[in-house]
C-alpha positions in Angstrom: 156.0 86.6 78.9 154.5 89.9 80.9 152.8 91.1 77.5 151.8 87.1 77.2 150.1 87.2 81.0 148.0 90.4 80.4 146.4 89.2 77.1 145.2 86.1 79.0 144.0 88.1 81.9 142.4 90.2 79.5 140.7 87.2 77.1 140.0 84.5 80.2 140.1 86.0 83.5 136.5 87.8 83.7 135.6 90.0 86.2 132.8 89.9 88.0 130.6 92.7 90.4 128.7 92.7 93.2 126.7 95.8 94.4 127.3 96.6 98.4 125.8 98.9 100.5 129.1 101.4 100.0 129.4 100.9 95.8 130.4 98.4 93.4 133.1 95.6 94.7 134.9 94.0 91.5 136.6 90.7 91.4 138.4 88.6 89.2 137.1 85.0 89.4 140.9 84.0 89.0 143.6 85.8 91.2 145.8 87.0 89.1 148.5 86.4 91.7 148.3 82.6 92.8 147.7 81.5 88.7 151.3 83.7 88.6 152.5 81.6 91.8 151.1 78.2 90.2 153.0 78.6 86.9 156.0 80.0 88.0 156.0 76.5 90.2 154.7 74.1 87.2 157.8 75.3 85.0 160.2 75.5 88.1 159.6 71.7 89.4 158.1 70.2 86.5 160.4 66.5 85.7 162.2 67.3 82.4 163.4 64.0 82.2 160.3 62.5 80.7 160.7 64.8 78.0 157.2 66.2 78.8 156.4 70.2 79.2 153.7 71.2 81.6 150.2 71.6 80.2 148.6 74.8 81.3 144.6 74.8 79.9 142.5 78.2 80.1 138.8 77.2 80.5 136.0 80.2 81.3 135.5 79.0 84.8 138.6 77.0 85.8 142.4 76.8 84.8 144.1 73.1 84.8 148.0 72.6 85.3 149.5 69.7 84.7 153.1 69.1 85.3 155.2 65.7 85.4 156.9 67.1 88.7 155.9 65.4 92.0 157.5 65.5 95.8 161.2 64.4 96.0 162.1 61.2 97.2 
C-alpha cells in the first residue's frame, strides 16, 4: 500500500507554487495527510454487510470517497 500511495501522489496530487517576497512557497493542492486520514477511516468504518467496498475516485482537482459506513445507532 506505501509504494501504492506515492504513485498516486506522484500521478494526481499536483503541486502548485506561489512566488513570495522571501522565495518560492510549494503546495500540494491535496494534503497528503488528511487524503491518508480519510482512507484509513473509509476502509475502517465502511458497512461490510452490504457487501459493498468503498469507492475512492482520483479526479485532477478533487478526490470523492464513498463508503456504505454511517454514524452508529
Amino acid at each position: 500500500m506505501k509504494g501504492g500511495c506515492h504513485y498516486e501522489k506522484r500521478k494526481y496530487n499536483t503541486t502548485y507554487a506561489k512566488i513570495e517576497y522571501f522565495g518560492r512557497k510549494e503546495q500540494e493542492k491535496i494534503d497528503s495527510k488528511a487524503l491518508k486520514e480519510a482512507v484509513i477511516n473509509t476502509i475502517v468504518h465502511n458497512d461490510y454487510s452490504y457487501g459493498n467496498s468503498p469507492i475512492i475516485e482520483l479526479y485532477s482537482d478533487r478526490v470523492e470517497i464513498t463508503s456504505d459506513g454511517g454514524l452508529p445507532q
